[in-house]
VOZAVEX-847259 format. One record per residue: residue number from 0; x, y, z of N, C-alpha, C in turn. Coordinates in Angstrom, 2 decimals, decimal comma. Example, Ala and Ser with C-alpha at 12.3 -4.5 7.8 and 13.67 -1.06 7.14 Angstrom:
 pos    n_c1    n_c2    n_c3   ca_c1   ca_c2   ca_c3    c_c1    c_c2    c_c3
   0   13,19   -5,69    7,80   12,30   -4,50    7,80   13,20   -3,30    7,80
   1   12,85   -2,25    7,08   13,67   -1,06    7,14   12,90    0,03    7,87
This chain:
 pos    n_c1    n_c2    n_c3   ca_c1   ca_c2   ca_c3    c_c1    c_c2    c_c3
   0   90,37   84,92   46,87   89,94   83,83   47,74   89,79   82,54   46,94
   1   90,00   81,44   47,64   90,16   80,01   46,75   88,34   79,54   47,17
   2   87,63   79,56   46,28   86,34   78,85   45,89   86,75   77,41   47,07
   3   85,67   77,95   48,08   85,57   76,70   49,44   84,06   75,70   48,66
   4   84,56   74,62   49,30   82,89   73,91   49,56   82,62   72,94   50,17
   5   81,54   72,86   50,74   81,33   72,19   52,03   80,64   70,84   51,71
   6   81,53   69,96   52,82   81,20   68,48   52,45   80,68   68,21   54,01
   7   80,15   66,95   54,31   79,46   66,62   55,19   80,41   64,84   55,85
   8   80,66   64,78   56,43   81,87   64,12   56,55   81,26   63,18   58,56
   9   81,53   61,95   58,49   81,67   61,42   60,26   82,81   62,28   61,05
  10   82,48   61,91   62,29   83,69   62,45   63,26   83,01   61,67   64,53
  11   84,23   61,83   65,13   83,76   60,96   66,28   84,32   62,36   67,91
  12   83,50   61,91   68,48   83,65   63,22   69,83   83,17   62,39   71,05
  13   84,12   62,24   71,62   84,22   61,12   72,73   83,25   59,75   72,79
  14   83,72   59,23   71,51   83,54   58,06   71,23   81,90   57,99   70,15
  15   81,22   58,96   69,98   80,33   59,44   69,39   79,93   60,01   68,07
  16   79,71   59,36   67,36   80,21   59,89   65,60   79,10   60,87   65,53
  17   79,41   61,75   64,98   78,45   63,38   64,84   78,72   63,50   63,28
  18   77,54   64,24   62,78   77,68   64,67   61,34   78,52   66,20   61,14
  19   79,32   66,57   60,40   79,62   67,91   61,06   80,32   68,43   59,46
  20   79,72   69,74   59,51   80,10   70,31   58,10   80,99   71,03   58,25
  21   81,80   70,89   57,11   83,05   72,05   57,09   83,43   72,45   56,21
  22   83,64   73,45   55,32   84,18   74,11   54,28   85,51   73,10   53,88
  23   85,94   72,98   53,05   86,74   71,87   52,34   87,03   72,78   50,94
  24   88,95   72,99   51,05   89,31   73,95   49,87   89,58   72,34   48,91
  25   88,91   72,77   47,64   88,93   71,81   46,59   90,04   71,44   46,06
  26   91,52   71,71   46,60   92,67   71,28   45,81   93,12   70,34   46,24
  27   93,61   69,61   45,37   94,57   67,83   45,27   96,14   68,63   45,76
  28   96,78   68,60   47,39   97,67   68,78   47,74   98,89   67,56   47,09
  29   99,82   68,03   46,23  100,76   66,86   45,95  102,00   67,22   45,81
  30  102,03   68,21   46,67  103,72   69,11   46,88  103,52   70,29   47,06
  31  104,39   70,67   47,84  104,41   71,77   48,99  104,67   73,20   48,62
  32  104,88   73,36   46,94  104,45   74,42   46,43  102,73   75,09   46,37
  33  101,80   73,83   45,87  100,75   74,01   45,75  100,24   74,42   47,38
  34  100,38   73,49   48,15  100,13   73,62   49,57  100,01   75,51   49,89
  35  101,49   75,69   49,56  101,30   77,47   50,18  100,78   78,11   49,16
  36  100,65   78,06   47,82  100,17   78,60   46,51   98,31   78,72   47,28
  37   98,36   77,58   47,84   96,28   77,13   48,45   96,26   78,33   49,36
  38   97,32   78,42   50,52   96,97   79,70   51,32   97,35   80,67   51,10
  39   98,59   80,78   50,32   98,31   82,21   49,89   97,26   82,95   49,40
  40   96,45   81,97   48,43   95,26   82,54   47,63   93,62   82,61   48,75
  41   94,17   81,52   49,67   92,75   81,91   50,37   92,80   82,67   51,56
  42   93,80   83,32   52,20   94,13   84,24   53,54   94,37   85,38   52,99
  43   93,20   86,25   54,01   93,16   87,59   53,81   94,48   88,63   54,01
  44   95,09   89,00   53,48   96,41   89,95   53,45   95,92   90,95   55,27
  45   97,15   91,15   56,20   96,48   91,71   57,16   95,75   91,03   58,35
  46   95,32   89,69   58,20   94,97   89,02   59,37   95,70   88,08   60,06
  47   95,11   87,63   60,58   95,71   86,52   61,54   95,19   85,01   61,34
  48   96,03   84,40   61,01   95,27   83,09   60,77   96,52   81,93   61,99
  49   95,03   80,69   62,32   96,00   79,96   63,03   96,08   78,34   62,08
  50   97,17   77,60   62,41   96,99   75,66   61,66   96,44   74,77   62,49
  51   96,15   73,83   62,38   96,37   72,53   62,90   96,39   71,32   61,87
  52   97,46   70,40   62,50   97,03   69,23   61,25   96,77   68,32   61,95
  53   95,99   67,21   61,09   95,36   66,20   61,44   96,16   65,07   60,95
  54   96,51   64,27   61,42   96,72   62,87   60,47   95,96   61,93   59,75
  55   94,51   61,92   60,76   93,55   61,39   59,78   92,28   62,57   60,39
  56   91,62   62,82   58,76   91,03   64,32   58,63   89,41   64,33   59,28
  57   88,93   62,67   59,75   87,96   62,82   60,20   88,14   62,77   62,11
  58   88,68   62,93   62,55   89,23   63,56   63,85   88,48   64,84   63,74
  59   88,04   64,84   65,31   87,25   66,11   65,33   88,17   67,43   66,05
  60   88,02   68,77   65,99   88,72   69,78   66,62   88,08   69,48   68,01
  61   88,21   68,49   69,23   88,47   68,44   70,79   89,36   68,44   71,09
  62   89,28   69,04   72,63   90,53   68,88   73,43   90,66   67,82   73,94
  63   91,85   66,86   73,90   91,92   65,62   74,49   90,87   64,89   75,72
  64   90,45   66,11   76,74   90,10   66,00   78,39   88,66   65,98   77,64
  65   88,26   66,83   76,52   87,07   66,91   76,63   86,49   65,71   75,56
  66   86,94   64,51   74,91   86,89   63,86   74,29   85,76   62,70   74,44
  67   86,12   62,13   75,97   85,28   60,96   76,81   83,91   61,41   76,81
  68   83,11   59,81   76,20   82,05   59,64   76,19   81,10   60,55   77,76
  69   81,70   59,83   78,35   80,78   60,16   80,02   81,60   61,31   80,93
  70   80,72   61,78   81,19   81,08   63,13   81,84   81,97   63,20   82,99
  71   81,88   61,92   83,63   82,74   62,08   84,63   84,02   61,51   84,44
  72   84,30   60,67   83,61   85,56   60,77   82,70   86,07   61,91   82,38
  73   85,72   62,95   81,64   86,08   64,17   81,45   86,37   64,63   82,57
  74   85,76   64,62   83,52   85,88   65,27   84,84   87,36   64,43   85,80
  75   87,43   63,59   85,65   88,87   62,77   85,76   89,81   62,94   85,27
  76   89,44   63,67   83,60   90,62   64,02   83,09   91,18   65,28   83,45
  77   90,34   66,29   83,84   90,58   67,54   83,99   91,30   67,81   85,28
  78   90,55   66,97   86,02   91,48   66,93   87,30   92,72   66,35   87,40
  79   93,44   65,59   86,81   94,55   65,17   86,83   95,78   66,24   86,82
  80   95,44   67,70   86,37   96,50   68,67   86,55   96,80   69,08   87,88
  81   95,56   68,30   88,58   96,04   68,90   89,88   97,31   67,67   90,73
  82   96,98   66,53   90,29   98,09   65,36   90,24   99,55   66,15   89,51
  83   99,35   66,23   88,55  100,41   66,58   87,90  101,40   67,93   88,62
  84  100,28   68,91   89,21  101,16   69,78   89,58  102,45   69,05   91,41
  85  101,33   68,42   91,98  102,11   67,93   93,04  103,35   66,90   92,58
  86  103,22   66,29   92,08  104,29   64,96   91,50  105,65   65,66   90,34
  87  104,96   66,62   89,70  105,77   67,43   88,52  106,82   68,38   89,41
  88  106,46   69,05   90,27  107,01   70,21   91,11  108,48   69,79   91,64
  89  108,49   68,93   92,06  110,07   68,71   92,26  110,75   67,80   91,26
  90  109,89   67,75   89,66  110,98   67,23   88,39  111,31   68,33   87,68
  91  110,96   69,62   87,97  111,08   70,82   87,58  112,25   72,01   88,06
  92  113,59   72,13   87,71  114,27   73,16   87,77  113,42   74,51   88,30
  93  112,67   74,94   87,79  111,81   76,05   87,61  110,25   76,28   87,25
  94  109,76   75,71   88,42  108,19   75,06   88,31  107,17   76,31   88,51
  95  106,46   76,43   87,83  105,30   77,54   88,03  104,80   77,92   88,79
  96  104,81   79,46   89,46  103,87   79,49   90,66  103,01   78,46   91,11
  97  102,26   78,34   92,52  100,74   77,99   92,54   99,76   78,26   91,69
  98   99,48   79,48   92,13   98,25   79,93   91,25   98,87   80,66   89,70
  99   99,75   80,11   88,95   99,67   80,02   87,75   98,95   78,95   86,69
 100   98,24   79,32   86,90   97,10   78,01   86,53   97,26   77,84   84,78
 101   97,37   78,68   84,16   97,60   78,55   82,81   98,92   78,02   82,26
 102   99,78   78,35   83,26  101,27   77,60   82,90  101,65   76,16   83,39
 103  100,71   76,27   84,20  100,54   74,76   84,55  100,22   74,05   83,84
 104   98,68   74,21   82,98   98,20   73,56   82,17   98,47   73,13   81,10
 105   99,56   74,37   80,46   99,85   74,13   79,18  101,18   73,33   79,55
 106  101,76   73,14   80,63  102,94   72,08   80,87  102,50   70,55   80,56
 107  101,40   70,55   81,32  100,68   69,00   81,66  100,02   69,05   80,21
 108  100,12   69,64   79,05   99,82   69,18   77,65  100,46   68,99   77,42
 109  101,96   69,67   77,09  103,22   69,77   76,82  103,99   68,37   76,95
 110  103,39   67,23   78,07  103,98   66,58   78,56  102,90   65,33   78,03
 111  102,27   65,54   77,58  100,97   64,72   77,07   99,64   64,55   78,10
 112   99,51   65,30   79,12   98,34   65,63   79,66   97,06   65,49   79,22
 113   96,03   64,64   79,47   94,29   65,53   78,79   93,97   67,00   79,71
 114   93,80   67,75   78,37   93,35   69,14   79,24   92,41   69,71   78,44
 115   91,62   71,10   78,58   90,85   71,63   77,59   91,33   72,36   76,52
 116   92,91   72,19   76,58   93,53   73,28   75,64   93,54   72,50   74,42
 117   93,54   73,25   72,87   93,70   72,42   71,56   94,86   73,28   71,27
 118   95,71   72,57   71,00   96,92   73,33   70,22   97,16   73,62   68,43
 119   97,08   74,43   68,33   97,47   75,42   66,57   98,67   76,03   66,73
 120   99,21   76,23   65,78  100,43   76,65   65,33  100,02   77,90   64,51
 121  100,88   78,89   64,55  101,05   80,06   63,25  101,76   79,85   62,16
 122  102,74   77,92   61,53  102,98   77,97   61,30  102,66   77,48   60,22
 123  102,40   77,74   59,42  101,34   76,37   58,02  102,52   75,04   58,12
 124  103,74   75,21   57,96  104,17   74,25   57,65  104,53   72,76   58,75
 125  104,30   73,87   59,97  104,40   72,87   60,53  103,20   71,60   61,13
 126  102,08   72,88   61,13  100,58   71,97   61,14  100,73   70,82   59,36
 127  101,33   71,24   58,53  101,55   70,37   57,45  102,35   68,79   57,71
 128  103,50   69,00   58,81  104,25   68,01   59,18  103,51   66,91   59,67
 129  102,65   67,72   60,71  101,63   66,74   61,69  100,58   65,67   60,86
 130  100,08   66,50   59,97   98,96   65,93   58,97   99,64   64,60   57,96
 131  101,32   64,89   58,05  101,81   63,80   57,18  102,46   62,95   57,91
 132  103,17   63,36   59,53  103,45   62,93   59,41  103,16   61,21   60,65
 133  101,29   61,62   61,29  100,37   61,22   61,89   99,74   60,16   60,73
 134  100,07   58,63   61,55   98,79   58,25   60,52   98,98   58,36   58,80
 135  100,21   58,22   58,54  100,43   57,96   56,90   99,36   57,15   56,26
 136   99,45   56,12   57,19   97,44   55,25   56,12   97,00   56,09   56,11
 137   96,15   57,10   56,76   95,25   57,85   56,88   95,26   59,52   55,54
 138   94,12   59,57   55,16   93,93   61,03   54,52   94,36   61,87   55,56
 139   94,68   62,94   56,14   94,76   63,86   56,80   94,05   65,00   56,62
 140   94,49   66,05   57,20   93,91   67,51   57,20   94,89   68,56   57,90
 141   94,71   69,66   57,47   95,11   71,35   57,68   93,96   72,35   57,47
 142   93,51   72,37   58,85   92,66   73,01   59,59   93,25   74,54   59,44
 143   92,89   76,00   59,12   93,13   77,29   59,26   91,54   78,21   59,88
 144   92,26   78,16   61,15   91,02   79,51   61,50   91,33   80,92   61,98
 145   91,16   81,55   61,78   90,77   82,93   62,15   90,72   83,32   63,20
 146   91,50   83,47   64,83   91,33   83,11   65,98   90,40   84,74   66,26
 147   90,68   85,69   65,74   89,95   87,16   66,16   88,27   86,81   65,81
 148   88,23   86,09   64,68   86,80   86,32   64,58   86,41   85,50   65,51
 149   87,31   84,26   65,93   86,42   83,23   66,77   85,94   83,77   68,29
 150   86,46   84,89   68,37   86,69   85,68   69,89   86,16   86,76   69,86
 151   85,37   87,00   68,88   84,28   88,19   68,33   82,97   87,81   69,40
 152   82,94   86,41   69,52   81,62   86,17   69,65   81,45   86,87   71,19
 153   82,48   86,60   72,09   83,05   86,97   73,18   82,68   88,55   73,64
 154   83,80   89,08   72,81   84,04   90,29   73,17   83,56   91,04   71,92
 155   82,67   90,94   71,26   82,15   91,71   69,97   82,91   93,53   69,98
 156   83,14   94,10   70,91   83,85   95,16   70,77   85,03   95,55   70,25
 157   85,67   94,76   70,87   87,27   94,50   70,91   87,52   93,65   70,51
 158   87,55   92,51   69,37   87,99   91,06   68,97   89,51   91,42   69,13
 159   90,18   90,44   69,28   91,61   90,19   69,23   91,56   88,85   70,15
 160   92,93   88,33   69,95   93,60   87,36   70,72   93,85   87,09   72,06
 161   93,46   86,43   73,17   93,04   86,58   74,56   94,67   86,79   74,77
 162   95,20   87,84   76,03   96,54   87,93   76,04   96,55   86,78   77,71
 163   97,36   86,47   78,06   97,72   85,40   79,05   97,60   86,38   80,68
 164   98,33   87,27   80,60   98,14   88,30   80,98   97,06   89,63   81,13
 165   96,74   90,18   80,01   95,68   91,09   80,25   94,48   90,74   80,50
 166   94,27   89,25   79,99   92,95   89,07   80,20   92,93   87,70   80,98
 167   93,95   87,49   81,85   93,82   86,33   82,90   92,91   86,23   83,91
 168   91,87   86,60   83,70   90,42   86,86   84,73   89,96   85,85   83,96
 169   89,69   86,20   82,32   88,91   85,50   81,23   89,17   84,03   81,21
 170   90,65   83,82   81,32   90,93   82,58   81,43   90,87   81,70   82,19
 171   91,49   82,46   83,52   90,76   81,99   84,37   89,37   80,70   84,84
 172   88,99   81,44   84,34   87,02   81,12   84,24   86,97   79,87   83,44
 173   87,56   79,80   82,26   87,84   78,71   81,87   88,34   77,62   81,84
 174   89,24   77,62   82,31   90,33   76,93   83,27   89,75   75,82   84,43
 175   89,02   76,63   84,80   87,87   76,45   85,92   86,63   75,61   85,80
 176   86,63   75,33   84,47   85,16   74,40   84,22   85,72   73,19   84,31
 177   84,46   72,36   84,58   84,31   70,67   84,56   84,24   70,18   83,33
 178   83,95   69,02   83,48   83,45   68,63   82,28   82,08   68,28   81,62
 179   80,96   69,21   82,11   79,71   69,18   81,76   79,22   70,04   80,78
 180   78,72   69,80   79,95   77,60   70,51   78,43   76,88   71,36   79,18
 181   77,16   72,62   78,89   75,88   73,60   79,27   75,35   74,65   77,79
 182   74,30   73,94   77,17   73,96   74,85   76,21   74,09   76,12   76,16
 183   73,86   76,80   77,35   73,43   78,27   77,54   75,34   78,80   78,18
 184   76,48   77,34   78,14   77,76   77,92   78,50   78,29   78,93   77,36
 185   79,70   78,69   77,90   80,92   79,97   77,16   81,19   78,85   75,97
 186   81,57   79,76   74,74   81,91   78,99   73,40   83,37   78,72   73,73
 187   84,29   78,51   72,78   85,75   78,60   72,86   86,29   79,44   72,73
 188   87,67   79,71   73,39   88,28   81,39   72,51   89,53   80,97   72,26
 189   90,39   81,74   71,62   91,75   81,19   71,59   92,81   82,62   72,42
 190   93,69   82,35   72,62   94,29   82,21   73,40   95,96   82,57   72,97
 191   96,57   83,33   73,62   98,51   83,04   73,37   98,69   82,23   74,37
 192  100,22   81,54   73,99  100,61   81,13   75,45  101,15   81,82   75,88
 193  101,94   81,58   77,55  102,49   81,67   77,94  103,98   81,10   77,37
 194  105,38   82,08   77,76  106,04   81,24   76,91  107,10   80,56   78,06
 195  106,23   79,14   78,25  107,06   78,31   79,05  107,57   77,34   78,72
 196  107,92   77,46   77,57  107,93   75,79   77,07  108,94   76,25   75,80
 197  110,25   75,58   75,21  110,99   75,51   74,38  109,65   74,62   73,57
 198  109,39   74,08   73,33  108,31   73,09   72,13  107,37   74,60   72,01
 199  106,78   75,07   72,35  105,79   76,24   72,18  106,36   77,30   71,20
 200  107,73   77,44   71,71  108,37   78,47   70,83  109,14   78,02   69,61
 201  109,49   76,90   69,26  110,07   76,25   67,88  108,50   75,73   67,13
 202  107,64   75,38   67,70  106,04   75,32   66,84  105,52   76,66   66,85
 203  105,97   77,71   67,39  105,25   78,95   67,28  103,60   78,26   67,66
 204  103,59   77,85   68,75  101,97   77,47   68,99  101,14   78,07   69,78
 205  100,13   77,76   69,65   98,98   78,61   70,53   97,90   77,80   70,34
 206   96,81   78,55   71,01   95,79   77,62   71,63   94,53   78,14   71,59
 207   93,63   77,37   71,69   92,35   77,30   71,69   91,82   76,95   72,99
 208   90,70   77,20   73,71   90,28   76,71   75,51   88,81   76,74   75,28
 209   87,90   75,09   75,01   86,89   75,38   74,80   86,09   75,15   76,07
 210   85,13   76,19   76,19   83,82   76,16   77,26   83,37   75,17   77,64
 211   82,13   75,33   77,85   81,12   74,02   78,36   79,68   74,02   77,34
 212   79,61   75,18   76,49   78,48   75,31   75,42   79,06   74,33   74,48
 213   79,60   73,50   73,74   80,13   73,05   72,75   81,76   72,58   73,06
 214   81,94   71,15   72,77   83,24   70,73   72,88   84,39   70,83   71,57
 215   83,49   69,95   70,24   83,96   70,33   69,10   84,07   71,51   68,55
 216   85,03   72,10   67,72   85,00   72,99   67,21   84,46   72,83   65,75
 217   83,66   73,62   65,26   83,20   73,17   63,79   83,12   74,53   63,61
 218   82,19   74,99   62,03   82,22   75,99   61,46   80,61   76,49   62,14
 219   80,22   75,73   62,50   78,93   76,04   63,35   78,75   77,42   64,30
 220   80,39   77,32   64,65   80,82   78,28   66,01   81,46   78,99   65,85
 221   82,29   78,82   64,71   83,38   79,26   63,90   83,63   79,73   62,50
 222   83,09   80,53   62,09   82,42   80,93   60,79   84,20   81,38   59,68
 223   84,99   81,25   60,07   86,25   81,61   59,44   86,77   79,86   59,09
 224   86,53   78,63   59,80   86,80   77,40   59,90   86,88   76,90   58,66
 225   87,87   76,30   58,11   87,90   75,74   56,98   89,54   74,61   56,74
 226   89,67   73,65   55,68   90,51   72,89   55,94   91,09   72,25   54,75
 227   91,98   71,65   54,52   92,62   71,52   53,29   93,10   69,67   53,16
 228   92,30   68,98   52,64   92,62   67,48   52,82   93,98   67,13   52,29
 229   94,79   66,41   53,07   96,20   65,74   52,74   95,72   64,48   52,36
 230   96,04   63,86   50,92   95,86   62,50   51,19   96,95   61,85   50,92
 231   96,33   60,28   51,49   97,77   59,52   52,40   98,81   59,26   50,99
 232   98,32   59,02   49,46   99,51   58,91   48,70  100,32   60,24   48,72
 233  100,19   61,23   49,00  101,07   62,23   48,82  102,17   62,78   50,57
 234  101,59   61,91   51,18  102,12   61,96   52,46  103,98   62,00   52,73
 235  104,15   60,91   52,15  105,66   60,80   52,06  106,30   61,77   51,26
 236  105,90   62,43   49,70  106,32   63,35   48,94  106,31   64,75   50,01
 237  105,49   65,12   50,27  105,22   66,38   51,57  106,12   66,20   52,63
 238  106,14   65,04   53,20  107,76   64,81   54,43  108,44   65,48   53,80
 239  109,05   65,01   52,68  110,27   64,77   51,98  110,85   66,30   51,61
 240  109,76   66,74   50,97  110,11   68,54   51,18  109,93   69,20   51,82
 241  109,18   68,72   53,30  109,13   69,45   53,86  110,81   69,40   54,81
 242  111,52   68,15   54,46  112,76   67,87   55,28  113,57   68,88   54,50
 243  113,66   69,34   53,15  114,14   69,82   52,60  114,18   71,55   53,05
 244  113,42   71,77   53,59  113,25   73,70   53,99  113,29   73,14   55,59
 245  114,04   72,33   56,28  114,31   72,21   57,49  113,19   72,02   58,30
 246  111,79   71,50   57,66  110,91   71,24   58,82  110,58   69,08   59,18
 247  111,29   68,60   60,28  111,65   68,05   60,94  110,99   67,22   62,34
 248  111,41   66,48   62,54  111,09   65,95   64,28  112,09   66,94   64,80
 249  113,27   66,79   64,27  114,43   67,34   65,51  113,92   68,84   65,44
 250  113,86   69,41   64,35  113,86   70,71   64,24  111,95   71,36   65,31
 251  110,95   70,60   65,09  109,96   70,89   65,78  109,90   70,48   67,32
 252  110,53   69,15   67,70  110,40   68,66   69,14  112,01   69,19   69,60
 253  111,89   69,99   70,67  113,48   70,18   71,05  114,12   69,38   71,69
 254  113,20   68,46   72,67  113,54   67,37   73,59  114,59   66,42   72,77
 255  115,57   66,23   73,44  116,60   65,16   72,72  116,60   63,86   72,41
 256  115,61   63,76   73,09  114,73   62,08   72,47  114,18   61,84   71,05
 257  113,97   63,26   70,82  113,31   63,30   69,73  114,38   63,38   68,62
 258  115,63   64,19   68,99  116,61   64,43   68,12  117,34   62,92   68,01
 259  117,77   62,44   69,15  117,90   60,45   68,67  116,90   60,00   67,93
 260  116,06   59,88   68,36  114,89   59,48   67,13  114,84   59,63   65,57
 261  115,02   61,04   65,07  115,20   61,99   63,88  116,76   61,40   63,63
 262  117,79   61,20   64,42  119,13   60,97   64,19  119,31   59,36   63,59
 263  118,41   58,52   64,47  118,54   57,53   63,88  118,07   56,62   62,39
 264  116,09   57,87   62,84  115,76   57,19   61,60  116,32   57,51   60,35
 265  117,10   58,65   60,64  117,94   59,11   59,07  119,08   58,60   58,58
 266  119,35   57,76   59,56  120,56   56,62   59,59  120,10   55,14   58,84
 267  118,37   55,44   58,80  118,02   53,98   58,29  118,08   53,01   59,23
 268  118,18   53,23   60,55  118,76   52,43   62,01  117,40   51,87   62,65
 269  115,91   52,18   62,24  115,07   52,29   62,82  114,58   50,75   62,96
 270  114,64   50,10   62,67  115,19   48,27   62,92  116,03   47,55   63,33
 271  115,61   46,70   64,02  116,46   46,31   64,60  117,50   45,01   63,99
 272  118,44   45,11   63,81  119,55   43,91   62,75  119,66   43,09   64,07
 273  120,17   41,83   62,95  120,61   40,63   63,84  121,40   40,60   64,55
């Protein structure tokens, strides 16, 4: 295990700066050997670990919807999937049941939605892309948690990964909340997706769905939580190899906007000439 230690750091949670501690692995990331050399040495052989990256590292783990200062903002945001499903339904080839409520949701993220879902990846490298390639001024971060233990708290019998399916009662329920703080609510759990989405399956992503007991995710709730600072001089060196083992805009976003984008800026085209 890589010797963690915990620093005490701002964050802001719908507009609200909170003090919030988090385990912080002590290595100077400055190429993408060291990067996996860091998790290899600190992930347990046999488990499951999930990413996220940050572009700038004092960003807190919320879900977009649950971000807003005032509650009924949140509550505006959450409801908007139900907008989305009427207006989306006929831009859709192949639109989700009604009461598929989870495939819905993760569309209207997919599409840039506020919802309660936080998205992680299984992939280190690609939560690495995000952290460099978000916010280059900015220090970043690579967030790794433990999604079984976080779902211990839940189901202390059985920990594992909520399935979309077996346990769509569970989700359900969640799905289902507003946007109000209830101390005595449900924590977060994580979650597979559903696999509706080409972007879901080239990020290998998955998700997190937090309650109404707690919006942020910290180590408070999350006792596996811990994170690996990118800083912004090494940002461009980390692109650069990470372009090198094929991790990409084109290669992570499948949408072809994204591949013009990736096509041009590699052309040096990304300005406009006289």
């Amino acid at each position: 295990m890589v010797k963690k230690t915990k620093v005490s750091y701002k964050q802001k949670r719908g507009g609200e700066n909170i003090t919030s501690v988090c385990p912080v692995v002590p290595e100077v990331i400055d190429r993408l050997g060291k990067y996996f050399d860091v998790f290899n040495s600190l992930l347990r052989k046999g488990e499951t670990f999930w990413f996220r990256g940050h572009g700038d590292f004092t960003w807190s783990l919320t879900p977009s919807a649950l971000r807003f200062k005032k509650e009924s903002d949140r509550n505006k945001a959450l409801q908007l999937v139900s907008d989305f499903k009427r207006f989306a339904e006929m831009k859709l080839e192949r639109p989700p049941a009604d009461d598929a409520e989870l495939k819905w949701v993760q569309l209207a993220r997919h599409y840039g939605l506020p919802t309660r879902l936080l998205d992680w990846t299984r992939n280190a490298a690609v939560a690495l892309y995000f952290a460099c390639y978000e916010k280059p001024e900015k220090d970043g971060a690579v967030y790794v948690l433990n999604p079984v233990d976080l779902n211990r708290e839940i189901d202390p019998k059985a920990p594992r990964v909520f399935d979309p399916n077996l346990d769509a009662e569970v989700i359900k329920i969640y799905l289902k909340l507003d946007g109000r703080m209830n101390s005595r609510g449900t924590g977060t759990i994580a979650i597979n997706p559903t696999w509706n989405s080409s972007r879901i399956m080239v990020q290998q992503g998955v998700f997190t769905i937090s309650g109404s007991k707690y919006f942020a995710l910290t180590v408070k709730y999350a006792s596996s939580l811990a994170y690996v600072e990118i800083k912004k001089e090494y940002k461009k060196t980390l692109l650069e190899e990470l372009e090198r083992v094929g991790i990409n805009e084109m290669s992570i976003f499948p949408e072809l906007e994204h591949m013009c984008n990736y096509l041009t800026e590699s052309a040096n085209l990304n300005e406009e000439s006289d």
